[in-house]
C-alpha positions as CSV (number, residue, x, y, z in Angstrom):
1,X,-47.2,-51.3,-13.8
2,X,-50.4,-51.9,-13.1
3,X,-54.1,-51.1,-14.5
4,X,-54.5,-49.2,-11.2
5,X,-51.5,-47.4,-11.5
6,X,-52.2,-46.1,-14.8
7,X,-55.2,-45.0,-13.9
8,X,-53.4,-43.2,-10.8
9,X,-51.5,-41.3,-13.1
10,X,-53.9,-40.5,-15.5
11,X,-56.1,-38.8,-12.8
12,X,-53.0,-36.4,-11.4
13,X,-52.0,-35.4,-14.8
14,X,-55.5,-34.6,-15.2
15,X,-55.7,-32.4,-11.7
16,X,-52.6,-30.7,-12.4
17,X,-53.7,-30.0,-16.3
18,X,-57.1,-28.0,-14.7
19,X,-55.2,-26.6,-11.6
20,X,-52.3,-25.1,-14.3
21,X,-55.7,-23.8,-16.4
22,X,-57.0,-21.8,-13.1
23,X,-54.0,-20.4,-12.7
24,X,-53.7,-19.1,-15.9
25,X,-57.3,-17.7,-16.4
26,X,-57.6,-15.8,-13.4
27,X,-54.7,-13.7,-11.2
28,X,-53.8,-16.5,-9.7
29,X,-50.5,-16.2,-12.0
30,X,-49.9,-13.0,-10.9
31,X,-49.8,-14.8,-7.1
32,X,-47.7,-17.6,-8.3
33,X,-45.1,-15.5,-10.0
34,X,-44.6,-14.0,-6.5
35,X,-44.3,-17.3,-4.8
36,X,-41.6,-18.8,-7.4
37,X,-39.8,-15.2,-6.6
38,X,-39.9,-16.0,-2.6
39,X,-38.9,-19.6,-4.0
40,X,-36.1,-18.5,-5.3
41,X,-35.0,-16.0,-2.6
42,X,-35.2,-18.8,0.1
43,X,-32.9,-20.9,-1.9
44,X,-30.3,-17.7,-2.2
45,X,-30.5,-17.7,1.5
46,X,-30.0,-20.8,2.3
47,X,-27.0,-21.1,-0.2
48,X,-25.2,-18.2,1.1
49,X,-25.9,-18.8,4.8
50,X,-28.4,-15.6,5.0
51,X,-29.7,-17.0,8.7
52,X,-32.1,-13.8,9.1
53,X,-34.0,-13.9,5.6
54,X,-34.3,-17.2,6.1
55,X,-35.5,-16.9,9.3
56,X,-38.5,-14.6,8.5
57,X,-39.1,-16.8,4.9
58,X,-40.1,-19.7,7.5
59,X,-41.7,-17.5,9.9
60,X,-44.0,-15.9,7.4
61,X,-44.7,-18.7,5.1
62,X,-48.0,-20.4,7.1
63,X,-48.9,-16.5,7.1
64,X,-49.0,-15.9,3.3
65,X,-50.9,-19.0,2.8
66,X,-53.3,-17.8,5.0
67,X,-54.0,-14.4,3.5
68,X,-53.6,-15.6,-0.3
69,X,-56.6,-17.9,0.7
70,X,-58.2,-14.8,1.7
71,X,-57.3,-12.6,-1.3
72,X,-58.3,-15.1,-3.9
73,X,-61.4,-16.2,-2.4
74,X,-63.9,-15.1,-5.2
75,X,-61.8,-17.3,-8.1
76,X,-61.5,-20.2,-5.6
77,X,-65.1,-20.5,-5.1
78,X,-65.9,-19.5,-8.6
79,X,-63.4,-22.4,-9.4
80,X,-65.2,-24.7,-7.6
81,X,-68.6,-23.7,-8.9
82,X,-67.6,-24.9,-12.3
83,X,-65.8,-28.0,-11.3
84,X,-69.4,-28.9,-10.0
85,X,-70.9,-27.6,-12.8
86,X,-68.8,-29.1,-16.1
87,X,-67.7,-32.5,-17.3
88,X,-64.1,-32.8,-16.5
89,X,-64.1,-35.2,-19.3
90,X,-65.4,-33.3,-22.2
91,X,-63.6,-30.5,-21.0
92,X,-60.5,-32.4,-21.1
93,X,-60.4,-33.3,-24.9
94,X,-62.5,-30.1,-26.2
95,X,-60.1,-27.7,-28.1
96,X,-59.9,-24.5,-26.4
97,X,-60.7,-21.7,-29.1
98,X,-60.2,-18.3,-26.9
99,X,-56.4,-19.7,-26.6
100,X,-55.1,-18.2,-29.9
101,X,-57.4,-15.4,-30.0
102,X,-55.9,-13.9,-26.8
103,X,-53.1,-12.2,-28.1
104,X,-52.9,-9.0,-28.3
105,X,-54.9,-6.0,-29.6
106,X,-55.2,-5.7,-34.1
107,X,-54.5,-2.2,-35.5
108,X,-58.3,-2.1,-36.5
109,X,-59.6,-3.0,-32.8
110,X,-57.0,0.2,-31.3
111,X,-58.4,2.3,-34.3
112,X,-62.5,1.5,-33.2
113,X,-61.5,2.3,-29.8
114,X,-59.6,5.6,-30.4
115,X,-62.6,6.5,-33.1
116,X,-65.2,6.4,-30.4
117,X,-63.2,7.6,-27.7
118,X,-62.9,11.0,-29.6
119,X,-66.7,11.0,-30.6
120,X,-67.6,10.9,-27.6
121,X,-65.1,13.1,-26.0
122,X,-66.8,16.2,-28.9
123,X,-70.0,15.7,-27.0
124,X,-69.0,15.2,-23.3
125,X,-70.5,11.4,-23.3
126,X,-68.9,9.6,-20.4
127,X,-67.4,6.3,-20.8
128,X,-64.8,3.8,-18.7
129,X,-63.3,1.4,-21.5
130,X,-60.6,-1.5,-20.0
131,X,-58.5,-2.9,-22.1
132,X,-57.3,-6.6,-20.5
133,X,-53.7,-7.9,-21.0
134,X,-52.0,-10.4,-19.2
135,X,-53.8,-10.6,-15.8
136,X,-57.7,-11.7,-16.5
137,X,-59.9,-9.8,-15.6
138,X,-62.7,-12.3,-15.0
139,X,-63.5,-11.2,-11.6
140,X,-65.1,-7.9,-12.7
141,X,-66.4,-9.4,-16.1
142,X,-68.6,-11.4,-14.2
143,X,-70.5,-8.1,-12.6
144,X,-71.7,-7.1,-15.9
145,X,-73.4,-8.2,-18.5
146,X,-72.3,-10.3,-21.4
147,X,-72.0,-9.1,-24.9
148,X,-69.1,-10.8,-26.4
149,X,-69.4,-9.0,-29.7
150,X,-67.0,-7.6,-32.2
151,X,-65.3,-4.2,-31.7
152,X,-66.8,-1.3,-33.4
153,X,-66.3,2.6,-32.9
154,X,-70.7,2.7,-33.4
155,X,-71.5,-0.6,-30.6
156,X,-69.1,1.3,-28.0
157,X,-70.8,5.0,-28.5
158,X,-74.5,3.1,-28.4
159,X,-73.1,1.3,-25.2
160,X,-72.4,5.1,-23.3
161,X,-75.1,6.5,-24.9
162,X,-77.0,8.1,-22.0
163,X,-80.5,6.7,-20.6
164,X,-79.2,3.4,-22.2
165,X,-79.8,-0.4,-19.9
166,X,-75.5,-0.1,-20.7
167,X,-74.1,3.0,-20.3
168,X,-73.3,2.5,-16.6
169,X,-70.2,1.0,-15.3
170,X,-67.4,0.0,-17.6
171,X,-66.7,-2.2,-20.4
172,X,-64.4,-5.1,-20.7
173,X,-62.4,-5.1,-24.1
174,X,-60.3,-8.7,-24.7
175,X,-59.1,-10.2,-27.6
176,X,-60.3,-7.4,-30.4
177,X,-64.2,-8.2,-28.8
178,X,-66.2,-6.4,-26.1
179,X,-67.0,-9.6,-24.1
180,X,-68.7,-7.1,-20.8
181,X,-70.5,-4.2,-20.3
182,X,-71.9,-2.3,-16.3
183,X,-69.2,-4.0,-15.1
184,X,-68.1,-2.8,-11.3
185,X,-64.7,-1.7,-10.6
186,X,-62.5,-1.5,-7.6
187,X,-62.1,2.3,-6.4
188,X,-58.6,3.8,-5.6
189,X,-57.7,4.9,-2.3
190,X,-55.1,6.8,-3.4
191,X,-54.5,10.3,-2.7
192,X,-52.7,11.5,-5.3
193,X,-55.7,11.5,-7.3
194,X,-57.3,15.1,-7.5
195,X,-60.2,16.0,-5.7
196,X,-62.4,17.4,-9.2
197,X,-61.9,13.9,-10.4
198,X,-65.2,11.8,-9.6
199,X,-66.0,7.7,-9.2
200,X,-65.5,7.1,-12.9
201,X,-61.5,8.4,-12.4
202,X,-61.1,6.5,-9.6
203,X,-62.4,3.5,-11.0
204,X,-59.8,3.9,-13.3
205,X,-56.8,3.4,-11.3
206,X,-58.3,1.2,-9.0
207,X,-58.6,-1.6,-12.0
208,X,-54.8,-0.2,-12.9
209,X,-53.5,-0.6,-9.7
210,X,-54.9,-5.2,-9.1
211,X,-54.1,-5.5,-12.8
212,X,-51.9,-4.7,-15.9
213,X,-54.8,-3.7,-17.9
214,X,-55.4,-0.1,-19.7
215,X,-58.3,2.1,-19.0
216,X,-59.6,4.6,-21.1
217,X,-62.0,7.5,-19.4
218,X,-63.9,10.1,-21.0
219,X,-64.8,13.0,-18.4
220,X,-68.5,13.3,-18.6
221,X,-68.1,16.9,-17.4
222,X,-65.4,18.2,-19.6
223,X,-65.3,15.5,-22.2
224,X,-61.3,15.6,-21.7
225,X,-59.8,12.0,-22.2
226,X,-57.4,9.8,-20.1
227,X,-56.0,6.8,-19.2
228,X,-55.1,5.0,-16.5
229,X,-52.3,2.6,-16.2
230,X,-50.1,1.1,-13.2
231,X,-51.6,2.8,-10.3
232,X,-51.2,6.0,-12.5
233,X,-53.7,8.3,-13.9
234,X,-52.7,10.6,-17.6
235,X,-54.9,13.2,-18.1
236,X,-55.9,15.8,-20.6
237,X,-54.8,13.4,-23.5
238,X,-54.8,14.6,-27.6
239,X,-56.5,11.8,-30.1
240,X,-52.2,11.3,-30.9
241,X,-51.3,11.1,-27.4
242,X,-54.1,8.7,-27.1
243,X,-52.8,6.8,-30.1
244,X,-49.6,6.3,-28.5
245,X,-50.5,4.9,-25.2
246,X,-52.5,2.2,-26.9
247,X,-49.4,1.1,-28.7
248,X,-48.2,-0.6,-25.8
249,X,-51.1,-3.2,-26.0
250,X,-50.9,-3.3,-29.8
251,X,-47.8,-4.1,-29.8
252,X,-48.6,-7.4,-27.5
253,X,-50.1,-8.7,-30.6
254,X,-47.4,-9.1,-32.5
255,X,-45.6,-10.1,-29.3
256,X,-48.0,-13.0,-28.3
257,X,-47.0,-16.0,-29.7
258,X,-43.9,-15.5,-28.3
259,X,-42.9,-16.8,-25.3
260,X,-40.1,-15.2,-23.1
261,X,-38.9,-16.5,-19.3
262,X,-38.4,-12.8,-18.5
263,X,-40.5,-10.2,-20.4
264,X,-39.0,-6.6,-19.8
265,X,-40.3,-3.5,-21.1
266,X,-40.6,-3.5,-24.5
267,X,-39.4,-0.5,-27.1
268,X,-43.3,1.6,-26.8
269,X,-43.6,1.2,-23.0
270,X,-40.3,2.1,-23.0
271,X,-40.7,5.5,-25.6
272,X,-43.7,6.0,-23.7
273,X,-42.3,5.9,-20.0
274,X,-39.8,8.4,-20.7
């Protein structure tokens, strides 16, 4: 082995390091858990002789490249932006703080959030809280602005607070911190959702239905509360009911250093499903 050939290696590992990074950090993930899925379904067919599934795998293939191009266009060019931008070497060897903080959600961070969520339900004081899990949500962060500060029931009132620079759009929540506020949603197209709800609603289950993440809304009309959550919208919510629904992304905290090939529902989504 040669100098050149170390030096061969040493650059791929280092590729495949910052491609496996981008994949986690943004919903790419999401696409390659589908992929390994249609991986694993071509390899079925082909085992048990299934000439038709096989036959559209191939066919559509050169296809799904094509449109997951499409699809993740904004984190491929944001991706190259910062590969222009950082120092692939520093970056390499620098220790990676936000990795142990993202977790999961403390009892004290649900507690701030259900505090201020009820405040300002008493006095009709719309708000649009998203509560980020396992698919990032960097995408929409990056149509706000920055705040990345610590969770309290009095910072996420001040943000809604009308005639505020913050109070429009909807804030980011990650790790126990607010890291985004005015951020832009995608809207729902869905008609199930009722006419009499407005933007904010919609907003709602349109972040619900690209991501995993939770969404808290307080009706700026009626002050009722709800949340929105795979595609799904749950309205007319008690401070308890509330409570209850944001178990399932406490409970990710204590589940988050754990790592699991197949991760099913676990006992709250499941209490909270039925």
């Amino acid at each position: 082995m040669t100098i050149t050939d170390i030096l061969d290696i040493l650059i791929v590992s280092v590729l495949i390091y910052e491609i496996a990074r981008w994949i986690k950090n943004t919903r790419a993930w999401t696409l390659l858990k589908g992929i390994m899925l249609l991986v694993f379904v071509a390899m079925a067919a082909y085992v048990f002789q299934l000439h038709t599934i096989s036959w559209l795998i191939n066919n559509t293939m050169g296809v799904g490249v094509t449109a997951a191009i499409i699809v993740f266009q904004p984190e491929l060019r944001n991706a190259l932006e910062q590969l222009g931008r950082k120092n692939p070497i520093v970056n390499l060897f620098s220790s990676d703080e936000s990795r142990d903080e993202k977790i999961g959600y403390t009892d004290r961070t649900i507690q701030e959030i259900v505090r201020a969520t009820i405040e300002m339900s008493k006095v009709k004081t719309g708000a649009l809280i998203v509560l980020e899990r396992e698919v990032p949500l960097g995408e929409y962060e990056r149509t706000g602005i920055p705040v990345d500060a610590k969770m309290s029931s009095q910072l996420l009132i001040n943000i809604f607070e009308h005639n505020t620079p913050l109070h429009d759009g909807a804030v980011i929540v990650r790790s126990n911190r607010i890291v985004s506020a005015t951020c832009y949603l995608p809207l729902s197209d869905s008609l199930e959702i009722g006419k009499e709800l407005g933007t904010r609603h919609r907003a709602a289950v349109g972040i619900s239905e690209v991501s995993d993440s939770v969404t808290i809304v307080v009706s700026e009309e009626t002050g009722g509360i709800s949340i929105a959550q795979g595609g799904r919208i749950y309205r007319g919510l008690t401070p308890q009911q509330l409570r209850d629904r944001l178990a399932v992304v406490k409970s990710d905290y204590s589940d988050g250093r754990k790592f699991r090939l197949w991760k099913g529902l676990n006992r709250n989504e499941r209490k909270i499903r039925k």
